[in-house]
Structure formats: structure tokens, C-alpha cells
C-alpha positions in Angstrom: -19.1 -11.5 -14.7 -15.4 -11.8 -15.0 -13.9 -13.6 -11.8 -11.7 -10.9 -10.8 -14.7 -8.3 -10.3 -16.6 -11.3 -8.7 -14.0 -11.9 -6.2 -13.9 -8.0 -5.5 -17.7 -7.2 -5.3 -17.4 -10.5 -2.6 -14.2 -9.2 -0.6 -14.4 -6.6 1.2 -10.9 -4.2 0.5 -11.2 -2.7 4.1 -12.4 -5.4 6.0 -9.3 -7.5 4.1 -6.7 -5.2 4.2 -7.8 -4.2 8.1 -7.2 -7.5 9.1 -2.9 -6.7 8.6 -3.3 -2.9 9.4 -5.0 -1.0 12.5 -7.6 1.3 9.6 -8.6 4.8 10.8 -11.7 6.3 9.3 -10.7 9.1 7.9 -13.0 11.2 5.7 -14.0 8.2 3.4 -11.4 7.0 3.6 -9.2 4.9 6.2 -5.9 5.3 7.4 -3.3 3.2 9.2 0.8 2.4 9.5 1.9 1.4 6.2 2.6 -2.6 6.6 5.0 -2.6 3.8 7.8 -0.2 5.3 8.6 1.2 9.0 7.0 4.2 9.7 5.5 6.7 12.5 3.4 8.7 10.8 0.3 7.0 9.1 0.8 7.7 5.6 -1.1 3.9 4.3 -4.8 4.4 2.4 -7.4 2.5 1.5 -10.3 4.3 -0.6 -13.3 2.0 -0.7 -14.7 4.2 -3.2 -12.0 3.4 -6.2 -11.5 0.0 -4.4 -7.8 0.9 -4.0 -5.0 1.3 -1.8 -2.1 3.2 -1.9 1.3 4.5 0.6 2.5 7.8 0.1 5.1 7.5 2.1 8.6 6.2 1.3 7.8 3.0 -0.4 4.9 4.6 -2.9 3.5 1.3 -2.9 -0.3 1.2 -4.2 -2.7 -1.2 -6.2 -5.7 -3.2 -6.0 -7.3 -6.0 -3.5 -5.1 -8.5 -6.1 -2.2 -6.5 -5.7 -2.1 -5.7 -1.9 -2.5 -9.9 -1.2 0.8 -10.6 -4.0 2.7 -7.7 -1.9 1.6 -9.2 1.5 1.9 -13.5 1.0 4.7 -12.9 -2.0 2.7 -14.1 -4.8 1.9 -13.1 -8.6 -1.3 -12.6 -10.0 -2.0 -15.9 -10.7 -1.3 -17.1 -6.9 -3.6 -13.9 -6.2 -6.1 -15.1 -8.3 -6.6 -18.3 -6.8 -6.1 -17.5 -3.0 -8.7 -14.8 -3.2 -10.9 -16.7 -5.3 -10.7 -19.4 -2.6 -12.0 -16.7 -0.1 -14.4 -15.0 -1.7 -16.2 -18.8 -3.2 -15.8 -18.1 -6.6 -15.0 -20.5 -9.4 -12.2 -20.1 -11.7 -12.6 -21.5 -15.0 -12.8 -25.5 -15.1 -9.3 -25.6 -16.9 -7.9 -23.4 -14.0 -9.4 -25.4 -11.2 -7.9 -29.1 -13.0 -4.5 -27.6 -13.2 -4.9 -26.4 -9.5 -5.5 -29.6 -8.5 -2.9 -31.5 -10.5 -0.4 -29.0 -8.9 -1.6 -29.3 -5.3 -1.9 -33.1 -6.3 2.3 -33.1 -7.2 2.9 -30.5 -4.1 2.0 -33.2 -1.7 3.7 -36.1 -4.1 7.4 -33.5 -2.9 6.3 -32.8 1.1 5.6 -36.9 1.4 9.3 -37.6 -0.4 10.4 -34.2 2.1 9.5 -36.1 5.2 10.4 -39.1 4.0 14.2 -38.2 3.0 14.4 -36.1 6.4 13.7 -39.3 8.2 16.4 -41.3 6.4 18.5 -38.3 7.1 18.0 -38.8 10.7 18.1 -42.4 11.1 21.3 -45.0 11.1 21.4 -45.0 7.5 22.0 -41.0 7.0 25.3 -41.5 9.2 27.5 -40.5 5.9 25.3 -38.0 5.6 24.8 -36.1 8.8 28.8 -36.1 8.9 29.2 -34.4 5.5 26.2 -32.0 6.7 27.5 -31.0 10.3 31.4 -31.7 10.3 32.7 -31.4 7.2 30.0 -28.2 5.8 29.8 -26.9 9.1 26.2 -26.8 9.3 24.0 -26.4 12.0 21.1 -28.5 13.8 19.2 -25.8 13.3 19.8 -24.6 9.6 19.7 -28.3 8.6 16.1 -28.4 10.2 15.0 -24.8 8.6 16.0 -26.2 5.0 14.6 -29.9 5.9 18.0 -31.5 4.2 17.3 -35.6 4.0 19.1 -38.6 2.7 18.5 -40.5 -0.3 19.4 -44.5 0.5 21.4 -46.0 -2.0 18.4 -48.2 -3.3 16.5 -48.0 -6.7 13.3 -47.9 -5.3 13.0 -47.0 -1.6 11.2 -44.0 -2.2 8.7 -45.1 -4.9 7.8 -47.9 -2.4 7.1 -45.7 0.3 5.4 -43.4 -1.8 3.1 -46.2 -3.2 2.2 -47.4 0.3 0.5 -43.9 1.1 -1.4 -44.1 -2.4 0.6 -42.0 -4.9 1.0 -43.7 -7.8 4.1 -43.9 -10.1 2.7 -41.5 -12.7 2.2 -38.4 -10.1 6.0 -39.6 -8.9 7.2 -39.2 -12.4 5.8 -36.1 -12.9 6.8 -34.5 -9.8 10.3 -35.4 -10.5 11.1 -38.3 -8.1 11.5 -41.1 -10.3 13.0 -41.9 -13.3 10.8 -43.9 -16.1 12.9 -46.9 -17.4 13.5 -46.8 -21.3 13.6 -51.1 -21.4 10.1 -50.9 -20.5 10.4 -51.7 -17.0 9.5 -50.5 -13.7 10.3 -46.5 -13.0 12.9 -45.7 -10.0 14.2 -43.7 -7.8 15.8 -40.7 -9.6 18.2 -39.8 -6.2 20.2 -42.6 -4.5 23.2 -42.5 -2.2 22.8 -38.5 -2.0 22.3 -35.4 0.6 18.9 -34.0 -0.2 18.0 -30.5 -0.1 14.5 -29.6 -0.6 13.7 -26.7 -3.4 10.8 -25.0 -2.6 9.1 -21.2 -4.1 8.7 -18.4 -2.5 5.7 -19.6 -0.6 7.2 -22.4 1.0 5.4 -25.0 -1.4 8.0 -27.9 -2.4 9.2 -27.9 -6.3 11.3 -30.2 -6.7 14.8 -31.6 -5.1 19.1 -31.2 -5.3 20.7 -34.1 -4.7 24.7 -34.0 -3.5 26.7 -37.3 -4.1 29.3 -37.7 -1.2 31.7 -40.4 -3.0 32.7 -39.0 -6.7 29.2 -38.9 -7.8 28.8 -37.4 -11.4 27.3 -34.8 -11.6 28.3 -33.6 -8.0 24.5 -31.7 -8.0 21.7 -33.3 -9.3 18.6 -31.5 -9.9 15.0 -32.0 -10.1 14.2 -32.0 -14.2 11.6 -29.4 -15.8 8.1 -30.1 -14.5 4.6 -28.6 -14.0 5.9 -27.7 -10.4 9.7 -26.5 -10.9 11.2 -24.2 -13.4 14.9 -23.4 -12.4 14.7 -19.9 -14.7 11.8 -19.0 -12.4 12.9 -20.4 -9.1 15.4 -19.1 -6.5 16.5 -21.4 -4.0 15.9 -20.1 -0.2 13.7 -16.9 -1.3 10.5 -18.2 0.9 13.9 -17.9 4.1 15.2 -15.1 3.3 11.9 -12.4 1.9 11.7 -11.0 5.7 15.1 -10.1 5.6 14.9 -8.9 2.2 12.4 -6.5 2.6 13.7 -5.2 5.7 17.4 -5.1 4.3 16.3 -3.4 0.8 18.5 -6.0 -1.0 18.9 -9.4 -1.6 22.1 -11.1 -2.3 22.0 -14.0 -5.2 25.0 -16.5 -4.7 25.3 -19.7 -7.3 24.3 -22.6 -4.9 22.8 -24.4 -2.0 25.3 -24.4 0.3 25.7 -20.5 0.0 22.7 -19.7 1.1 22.8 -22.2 4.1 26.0 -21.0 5.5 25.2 -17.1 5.3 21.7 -17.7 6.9 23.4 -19.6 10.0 26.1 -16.8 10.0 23.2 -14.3 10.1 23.2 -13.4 6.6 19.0 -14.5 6.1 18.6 -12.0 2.6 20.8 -14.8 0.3 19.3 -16.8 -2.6 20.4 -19.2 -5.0 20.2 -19.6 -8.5 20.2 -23.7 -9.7 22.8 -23.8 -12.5 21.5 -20.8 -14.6 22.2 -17.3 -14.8 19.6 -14.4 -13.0 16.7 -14.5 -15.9 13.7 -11.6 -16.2 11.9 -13.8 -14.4 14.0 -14.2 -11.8 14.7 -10.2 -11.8 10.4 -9.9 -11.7 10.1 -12.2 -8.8 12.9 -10.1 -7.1 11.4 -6.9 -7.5 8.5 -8.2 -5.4 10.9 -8.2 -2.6 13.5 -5.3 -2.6 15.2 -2.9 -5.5 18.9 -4.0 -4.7 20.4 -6.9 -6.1 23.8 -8.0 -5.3 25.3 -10.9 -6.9 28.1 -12.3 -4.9 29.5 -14.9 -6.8 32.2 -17.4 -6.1 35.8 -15.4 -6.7 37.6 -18.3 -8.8 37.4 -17.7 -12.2 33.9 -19.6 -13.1 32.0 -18.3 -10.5 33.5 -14.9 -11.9 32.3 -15.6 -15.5 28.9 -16.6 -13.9 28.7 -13.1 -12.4 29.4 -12.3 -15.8 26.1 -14.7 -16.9 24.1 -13.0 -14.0 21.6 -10.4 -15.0 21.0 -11.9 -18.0 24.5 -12.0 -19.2 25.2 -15.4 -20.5 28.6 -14.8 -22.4 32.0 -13.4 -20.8 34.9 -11.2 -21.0 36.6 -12.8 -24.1 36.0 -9.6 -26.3 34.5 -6.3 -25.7 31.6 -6.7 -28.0 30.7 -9.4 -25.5 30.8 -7.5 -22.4 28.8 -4.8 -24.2 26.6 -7.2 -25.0 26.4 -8.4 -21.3 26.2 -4.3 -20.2 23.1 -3.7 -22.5 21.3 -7.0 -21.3 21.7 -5.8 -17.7 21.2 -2.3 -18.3 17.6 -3.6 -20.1 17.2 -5.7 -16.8 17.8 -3.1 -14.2 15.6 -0.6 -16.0 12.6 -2.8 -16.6 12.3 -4.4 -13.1 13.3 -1.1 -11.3 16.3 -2.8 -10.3 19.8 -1.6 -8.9 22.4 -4.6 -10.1 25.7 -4.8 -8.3 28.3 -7.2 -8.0 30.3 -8.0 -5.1 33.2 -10.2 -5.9 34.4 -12.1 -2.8 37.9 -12.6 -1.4 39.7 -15.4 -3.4 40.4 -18.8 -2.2 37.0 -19.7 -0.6 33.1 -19.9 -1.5 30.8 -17.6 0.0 29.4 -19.6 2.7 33.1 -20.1 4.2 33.6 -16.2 4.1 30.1 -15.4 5.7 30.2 -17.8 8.3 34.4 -17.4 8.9 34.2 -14.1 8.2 31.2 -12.1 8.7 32.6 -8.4 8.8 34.5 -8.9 5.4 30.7 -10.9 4.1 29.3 -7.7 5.2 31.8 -5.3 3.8 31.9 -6.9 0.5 27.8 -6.7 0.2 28.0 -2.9 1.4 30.4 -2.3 -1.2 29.3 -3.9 -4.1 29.6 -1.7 -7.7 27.1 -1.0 -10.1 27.3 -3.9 -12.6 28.9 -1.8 -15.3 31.4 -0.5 -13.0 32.1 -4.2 -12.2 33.1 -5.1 -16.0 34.8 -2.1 -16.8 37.1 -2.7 -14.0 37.4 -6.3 -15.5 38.1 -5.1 -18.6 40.5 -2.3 -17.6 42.9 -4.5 -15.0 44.1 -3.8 -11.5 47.4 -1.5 -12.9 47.4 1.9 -14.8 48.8 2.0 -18.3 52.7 2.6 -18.7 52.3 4.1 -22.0 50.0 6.6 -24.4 49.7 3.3 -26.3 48.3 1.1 -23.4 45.9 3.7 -22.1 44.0 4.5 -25.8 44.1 0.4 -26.2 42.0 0.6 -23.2 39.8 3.1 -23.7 38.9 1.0 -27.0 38.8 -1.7 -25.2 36.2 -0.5 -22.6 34.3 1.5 -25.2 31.3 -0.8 -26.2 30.6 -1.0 -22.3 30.9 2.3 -21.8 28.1 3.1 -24.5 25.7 0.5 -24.0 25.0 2.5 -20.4 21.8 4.6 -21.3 21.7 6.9 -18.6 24.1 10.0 -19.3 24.7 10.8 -15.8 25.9 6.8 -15.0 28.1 7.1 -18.2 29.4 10.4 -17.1 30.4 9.1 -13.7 32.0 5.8 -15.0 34.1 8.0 -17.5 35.4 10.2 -14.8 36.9 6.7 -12.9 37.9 5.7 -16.2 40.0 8.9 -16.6 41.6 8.5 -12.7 42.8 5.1 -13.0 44.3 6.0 -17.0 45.8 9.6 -15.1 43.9 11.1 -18.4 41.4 13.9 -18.7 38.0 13.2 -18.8 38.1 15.0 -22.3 40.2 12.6 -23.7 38.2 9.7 -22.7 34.7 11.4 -24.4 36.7 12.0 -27.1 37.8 8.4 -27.5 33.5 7.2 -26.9 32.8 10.2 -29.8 36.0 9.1 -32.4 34.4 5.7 -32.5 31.2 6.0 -31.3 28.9 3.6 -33.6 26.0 1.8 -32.2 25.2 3.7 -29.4 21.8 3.5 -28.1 18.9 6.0 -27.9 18.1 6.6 -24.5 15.0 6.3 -23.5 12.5 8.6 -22.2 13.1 8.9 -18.1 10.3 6.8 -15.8 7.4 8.9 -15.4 4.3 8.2 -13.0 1.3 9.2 -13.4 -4.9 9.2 -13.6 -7.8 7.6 -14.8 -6.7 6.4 -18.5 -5.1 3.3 -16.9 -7.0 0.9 -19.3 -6.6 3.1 -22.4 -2.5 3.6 -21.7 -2.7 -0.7 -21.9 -4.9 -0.5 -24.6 -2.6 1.9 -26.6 0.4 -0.4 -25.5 -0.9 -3.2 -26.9 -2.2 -1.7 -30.0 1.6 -0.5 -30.7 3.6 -3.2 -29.9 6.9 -0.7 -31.5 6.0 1.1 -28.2 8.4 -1.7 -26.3 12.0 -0.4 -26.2 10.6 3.3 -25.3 8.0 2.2 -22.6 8.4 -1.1 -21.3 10.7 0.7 -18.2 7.7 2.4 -16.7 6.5 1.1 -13.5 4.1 -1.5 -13.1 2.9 0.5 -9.9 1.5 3.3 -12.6 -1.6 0.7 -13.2 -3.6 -0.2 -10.2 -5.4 -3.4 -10.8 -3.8 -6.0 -10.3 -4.8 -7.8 -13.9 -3.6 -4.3 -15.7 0.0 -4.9 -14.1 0.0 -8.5 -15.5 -1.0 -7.3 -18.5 1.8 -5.0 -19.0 4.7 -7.2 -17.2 3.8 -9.7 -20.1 4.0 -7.0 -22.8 7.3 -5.5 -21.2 8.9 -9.1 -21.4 7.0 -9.7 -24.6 5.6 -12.9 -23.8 2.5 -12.7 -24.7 -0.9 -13.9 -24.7 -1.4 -16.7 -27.0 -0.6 -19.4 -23.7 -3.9 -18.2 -21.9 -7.0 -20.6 -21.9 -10.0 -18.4 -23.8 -12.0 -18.1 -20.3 -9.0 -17.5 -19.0 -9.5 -13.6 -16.4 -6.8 -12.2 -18.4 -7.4 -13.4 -21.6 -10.7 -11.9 -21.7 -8.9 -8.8 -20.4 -6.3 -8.3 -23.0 -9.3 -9.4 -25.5 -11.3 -6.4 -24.1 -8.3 -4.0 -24.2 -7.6 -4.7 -27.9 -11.2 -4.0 -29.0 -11.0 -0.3 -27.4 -11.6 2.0 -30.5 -8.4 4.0 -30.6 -7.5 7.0 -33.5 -5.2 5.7 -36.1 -1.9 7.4 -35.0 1.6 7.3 -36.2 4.4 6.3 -34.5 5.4 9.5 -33.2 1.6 10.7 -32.5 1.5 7.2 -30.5 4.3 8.2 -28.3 3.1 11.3 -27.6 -0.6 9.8 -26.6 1.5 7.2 -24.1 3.2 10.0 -22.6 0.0 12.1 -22.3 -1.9 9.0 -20.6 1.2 8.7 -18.1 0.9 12.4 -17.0 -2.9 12.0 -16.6 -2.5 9.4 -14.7 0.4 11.0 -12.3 -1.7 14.3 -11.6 -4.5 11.6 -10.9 -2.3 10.3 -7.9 -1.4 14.1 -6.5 -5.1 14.7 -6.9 -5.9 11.5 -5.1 -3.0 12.1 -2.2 -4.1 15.7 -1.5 -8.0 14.7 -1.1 -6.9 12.8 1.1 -4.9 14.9 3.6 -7.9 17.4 2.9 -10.2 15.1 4.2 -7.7 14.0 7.4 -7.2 18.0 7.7 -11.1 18.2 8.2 -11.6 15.1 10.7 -8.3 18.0 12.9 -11.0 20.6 12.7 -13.0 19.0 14.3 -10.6 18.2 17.3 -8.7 21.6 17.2 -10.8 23.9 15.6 -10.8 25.4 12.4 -9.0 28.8 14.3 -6.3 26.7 15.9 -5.4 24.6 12.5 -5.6 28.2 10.8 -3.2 29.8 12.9 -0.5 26.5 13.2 -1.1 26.5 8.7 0.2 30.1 8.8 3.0 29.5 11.4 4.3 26.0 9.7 4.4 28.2 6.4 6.3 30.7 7.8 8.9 27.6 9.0 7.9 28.7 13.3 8.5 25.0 14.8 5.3 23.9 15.9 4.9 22.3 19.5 5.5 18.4 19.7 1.7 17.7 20.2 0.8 20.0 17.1 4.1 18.8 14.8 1.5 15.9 12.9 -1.3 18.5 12.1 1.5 21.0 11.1 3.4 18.1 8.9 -0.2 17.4 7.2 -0.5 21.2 6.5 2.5 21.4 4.8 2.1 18.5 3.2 -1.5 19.2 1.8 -0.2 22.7 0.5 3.1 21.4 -1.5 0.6 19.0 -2.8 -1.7 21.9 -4.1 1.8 23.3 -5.4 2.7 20.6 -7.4 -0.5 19.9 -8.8 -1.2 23.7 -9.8 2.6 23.1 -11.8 1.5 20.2 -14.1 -1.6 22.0 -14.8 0.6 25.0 -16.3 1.1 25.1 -20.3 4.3 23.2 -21.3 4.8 22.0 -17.5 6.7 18.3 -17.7 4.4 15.5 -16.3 
């Protein structure tokens, strides 16, 4: 049996997810608060007999046992996998349970240096330090505590002596980071001396690795933690495991360039700020994101590099130095917003100081510039277009061809529309004149792609037909990974959206032997066209599946209110809600699920109509 049905024929979905959420019986189902958003009205179920879960109220969140425990303790499948497997006794593969090891092995190599480097902080010897922390950054007891900063002694091996004391040898110190092996053959050593420490850990909490600041001219000023089995910078975003409650109860999370501006905001208040480590926002730092909120605001530092590395963000890695450049920048964001359901701004700060200064100096003007940020396009075009209006016929067409290749490499019509309309104010042109201009030289525009669609039970053959296609990409890989809802079928399709792929995976690997069950589905030789048309078919199958699913269940919750009002009384407040009579406060929730049940029966009755859109 494959270890993911294992685990879920061992762990109970109800009992699990009832241990985070007051469950109602209700019908077959059960019914609670939806722990994922604020809410009055129950509108979070589990159905025991799909062995599912899904909110239909505002955050539309749904999936599997997998996927409920990533959404709740912020992990991906493969964190999942293990904790749940853990819980339920079962045995991942032997390669899987090695590497587990080695990594839990390395993760307690980091929290020994951790407390070790806290404690030099703290003593006579982190004097430097603790006055470079607390008088000249302006930090706090408390935030220096919260993100456990330390002190590296000036000494070439304090740490791997300490570290050898307690029984870690030099090999698990090498490999987690700490030391540095010696190229004449000689003893390893202390990678960090004479520095500030400031622990990097994941979203979990779980140490990764280490940024060490030098306080007297120290080249570089930042030295980080190399590559390892534990810490991938392009995957990693400093303070995220602070800063995911306020996230999610923000909707947005604000991605500054370094430590210290993340530190300063949280002490100011500010707790939804993360940092990237010396590279620019990747897709994988977009897909851990999306795990927390849908708005992304980069606030960068305003002098002209951190500008350029707003530029970077996103996936941008080149600047403003021609237009093909910024288009290029534009398109790779565009791609990024649209496959992780994302809604990139920037927020460019008041020159002269770095964020933390501004947040903790000035927090209205912090908070003003996050409200305000613009839509990353909006941001380079008004790069590209300058703070003055043109003086001349001349200036204002050299513009428009300027800001042309941005302009077009936004998909969505109604985006492009609005950012022409701006374009037109600050030029004091016509709007005409500007679509004119796109139109004149209009080469390489993009097809846009198909809107997202949701949508029921052909989950596995809408993977399988993915896979089987991979040309299928650039239209489909922007459909939401909440349309599948296992857990493994979401994994499955974020790899194929990123085009990763599958050839990593150990053979006994869960989702290797998923994908290899997917690709052997028979499927009818199709064209390209015919398979675009099948994709789209499986998506509105699977979107009438989810109506189907919602309104059984308010049928079922309306039949548990017979019971308690009577079938006349429900009747009679059905017919009144309809006719829009305001029901009485203690009959509003019976009258909210009639209406409710009936717009569902709508809807449904619609996509079942020849031609209707899914």
C-alpha cells in the first residue's frame, strides 16, 4: 500500500482535524468555524466519506488530511508526509527515513551552535556586540531574544571545540555549515569569527543555517551560511516562521532585502516582514508565500541598489537599462503573480534611510507606504516614464515607445487597459493615442491565456492529461492548486507548473509511484487543440463537482433545521427570505442557509445548460 493511503486509512480526518476545530455533526458530515479565516457563521467541512475538507466561505480553502496539516503547521508535502507518517506509525521508504535523520542529525549540529553563540552574546566577551545590537541598531531585549542573535569570538576554533565536547563531530559541523574545511590538509575551523550572529531558521522554526555581521570593516559585511542539505537561500525567507501569524491575519506579507529589516519592523509592530539573503524573490520563494497570504509587497531599500533589487524581485534579475529589459522583468512577474495566485506590489520607501529606520522612526509613513504600494507593472512603468510630463509631441511618443514592451507583456486586458489610461494622464494624451502607439509597433505580444477556472471527480485524469501534454504548460500551469484535493495531486502539479520534474524522486519514493501511476492512465491520442479542450472539460467537471458537493451539504444542515423548527416553519421563512422579508435575528442563519442552498441549485442548473461557460 502506498504510504500516503496508509497514513490516511490510520488517521482519522475528523478526529485530526477536530482536535483544531469545534466539528458539528451535521448530516454526514461535520461542521465547525473555519480555522483558516475569521468567521461567525460555520461555513468549514469535513466529509468523512470522500476523506476531505473544504471552506466555502471566504478563503475557499479545501484539500486532503495532507493538505489541511501543510495549511495548519506551514509545511509542504514533504514536511506533511513525514509528520503524519510519524503519527499514524508508518514507514517511509528507507532512503526517506536516512535523509530524515541526517537532517534532524544537522538541525541539532545549528540549535547547539544557536545556544552556544547566544551565550557568547551575553557574556563579557559579546560587549562589542551587544553595543552594535542595542545602541547603535536600536534593537530591543526583546527582539534580540525572539531572533536569538549571538556572538562569534574572534577565535578559529571556539565553536568546533565546544561542539566536539557534546559529541558532534567535525564532518556533521562541516556539513551544517559551521566550519570551514582547510585546503593544506589541516584541521577544519570556525567559518564565523569576530561577528554578530543571527540565526536563519524555516518557516517551522528549525535552524538552517547562520548570517554573520562583522563590526570592524569586515569583508564581506554579511556572511552567510553556504549551500547545504539544510539551507537553500532561493527557498528560504529569513523571519517567515515570526511573522506567518501576522501574515495570515494581515493578507500580505512584506519582503525587505535583509536582516535587520525585518528585526526593526517586528519591534516597531510591523510582525508580517521577511527577508530575502542576497537573492531576488524566486518561484520558490513565491510557492512558500502563497502558503501564507496572496499579497506580496516588496519594500526595498530607496537608494538606487535596493531600487534595482526591487527590480530583481519577482523573479526579475536584470534592471531598467533598456525597455526590452524591463519587459523582460514585467513578463517574469506577470508569469509569477499568475502561477502562485499572487498580487505583486512594490512599495518604494522614502529616500535617505533603510526600512527598519522608517518603521521603527516612522511607523505611519511604514504603514502608508505598505497600504499604498502599486501593482508591479505600475511600479516600472512609472520608472520608465519619470516624475515630469513630456514638454513636447516628441518626448511624449519617445515615451510611449519607451514603456511599450512593459506595457504588452501584461496579459490581462483589463490591467493593460487601466495602466494605459495613467499612461495617457501623466502624457495629457488620449487614451486612443496611446493604443494606437501599443498597435503601430505591437510585435511580440503575448497570447493570453485562458482565465483561472475551478472546478469534480476527474482530478487524477486532469494530472494525468497534464502530464501526458507537457505543451499544456504556458496555457494551464495558472490554475489553482486548490482545484486538486489530495495533497500528493497538488505536488504533482506545482512540480509540473514550475517544470521541475520528476527525475530527482527515489523509485519508492510516494510520489514517484504516483506520477508513475498517472502516466500509465490509458488516455485517447488527441491533438493539441483536442487536448486543451479535454483540460478545460476536466476543470468544469471538476468545478460543478464542488457546487454539487457545497449544496449537499447545506441540504443535509437544512434537514438536521427541520428537525428543530419544523419542516412548516423552514417552508414558510424559504418563501419569505426569497421574497427579500428580513427574517427575525434568531431565524437570520436558517434564512442565510436557504438562500444559500437555492443560489447553489441556480448555479448548478446554469453549468448544466448547453454552451453554459464552466
Amino acid at each position: 500500500m502506498d504510504a500516503t493511503e496508509e497514513i490516511k486509512q490510520k488517521v482519522d480526518l475528523v478526529e485530526y482535524v477536530g482536535r483544531f476545530v469545534a466539528l458539528q455533526k451535521a448530516g454526514r458530515n461535520f461542521r465547525g468555524l473555519c480555522p483558516f479565516h475569521t468567521e461567525k457563521t460555520p461555513s468549514f467541512y469535513v466529509f468523512p466519506d470522500r476523506g476531505s475538507w473544504r471552506c466555502f466561505g471566504s478563503c475557499g480553502e479545501g484539500g486532503d488530511l495532507f493538505s489541511f496539516v501543510q495549511k495548519r503547521e506551514n509545511l509542504d508535502f514533504r514536511g506533511a508526509l513525514r509528520e503524519l507518517a510519524t503519527e499514524a506509525g508508518v514507514q517511509l521508504s528507507a532512503e526517506s527515513s536516512q535523509r530524515r535523520s541526517r537532517l534532524e542529525k544537522l538541525s541539532a549540529v545549528l540549535s547547539a551552535a544557536v545556544d552556544y553563540y547566544q551565550r557568547r552574546f551575553e557574556g563579557e566577551e559579546g560587549r562589542d556586540a551587544r553595543a552594535y545590537i542595542f545602541e547603535k541598531r536600536g534593537i530591543t531585549l526583546d527582539a534580540a531574544a525572539a531572533f536569538h542573535i549571538g556572538w562569534a569570538p574572534d577565535d578559529w576554533r571556539a565553536l568546533r571545540n565546544h561542539l566536539n565536547a557534546r559529541g558532534y563531530d567535525d564532518a556533521d559541523i562541516v556539513a551544517a555549515g559551521l566550519l570551514v574545511e582547510n585546503e593544506s590538509g589541516g584541521q577544519p575551523y570556525d567559518r564565523f569569527r569576530g561577528r554578530v550572529i543571527i540565526p536563519i531558521a524555516d518557516e517551522r522554526g528549525q535552524f538552517v543555517g547562520m548570517g554573520g555581521r562583522g563590526l570592524h570593516g569586515e569583508e564581506p559585511k554579511y556572511l552567510n551560511s553556504p549551500q547545504s542539505e539544510l539551507f537553500d537561500k532561493g527557498r528560504t525567507l529569513y523571519g517567515l516562521h515570526l511573522a506567518a501569524a501576522a501574515i495570515r491575519e494581515s493578507g500580505t506579507v512584506v519582503v525587505v532585502e535583509g536582516y535587520m529589516d525585518v528585526i526593526g519592523p517586528w519591534q516597531a509592530g510591523f510582525k508580517n516582514v521577511v527577508a530575502t539573503m542576497g537573492t531576488s524573490l524566486t518561484e520558490h520563494h513565491a510557492a512558500l508565500l502563497r502558503r501564507f497570504a496572496k499579497r506580496v509587497v516588496l519594500a526595498m531599500d530607496p537608494d538606487a541598489a535596493g531600487m534595482n533589487a526591487a527590480e530583481r524581485a519577482g523573479g526579475l534579475f536584470l534592471g531598467l537599462d533598456s525597455p526590452e529589459h524591463a519587459a523582460r522583468s514585467a513578463r517574469q512577474a506577470d508569469d509569477m503573480a499568475s502561477t502562485h495566485q499572487l498580487e505583486l506590489r512594490v512599495a518604494p520607501l522614502p529616500p535617505g534611510r533603510d526600512p527598519d529606520e522608517i518603521a521603527r522612526d516612522d511607523p505611519e509613513g511604514w504603514a502608508r507606504a505598505i497600504d499604498q504600494a502599486v501593482p508591479y507593472a505600475e511600479f516600472l512603468l512609472r520608472r520608465l516614464m519619470g516624475p515630469q510630463p513630456p514638454d513636447s509631441p516628441v518626448e511624449a511618443r519617445r515615451i510611449v515607445d519607451r514603456i511599450r514592451p512593459v506595457l504588452l507583456a501584461v496579459q490581462d486586458p483589463v490591467e493593460r487597459a487601466m495602466y494605459v489610461q495613467r499612461v495617457a494622464r501623466h502624457l495629457g494624451i488620449v487614451e486612443a493615442a496611446v493604443f494606437e502607439r501599443l498597435r503601430a509597433g505591437g510585435g511580440g505580444r503575448r497570447a493570453v491565456r485562458p482565465p483561472d477556472q475551478e472546478a469534480p471527480p476527474e482530478e487524477e485524469y486532469l494530472l494525468s492529461f497534464l502530464l501526458r501534454y507537457p505543451e499544456l504548460r504556458l496555457q494551464f500551469k495558472s490554475i489553482p492548486e486548490t482545484l486538486f484535493t489530495r495533497a500528493v495531486d497538488r505536488e504533482v502539479f506545482r512540480r509540473w507548473a514550475g517544470g521541475e520534474g520528476f527525475e530527482d524522486l527515489p523509485t519508492d519514493d510516494p510520489l514517484a509511484r504516483h506520477v508513475k501511476a498517472l502516466g500509465a492512465r490509458r488516455l485517447p491520442p488527441l491533438t493539441p487543440a483536442e487536448a486543451v479542450l479535454a483540460v478545460r472539460e476536466k476543470i468544469g467537471r471538476i468545478t460543478r463537482d464542488r457546487l454539487i458537493q457545497h449544496q449537499a451539504a447545506m441540504s443535509e444542515h437544512l434537514a438536521e433545521a427541520e428537525k428543530s423548527v419544523g419542516a412548516t416553519r423552514l417552508a414558510t421563512l424559504a418563501a419569505e427570505a426569497w421574497r427579500g422579508v428580513l427574517p427575525a435575528p434568531e431565524d437570520r442563519p436558517f434564512a442565510e442557509t436557504v438562500i444559500e442552498d437555492l443560489e447553489l441549485g441556480l448555479s448548478i442548473h446554469r453549468r448544466e445548460e448547453p454552451g453554459a461557460t464552466v
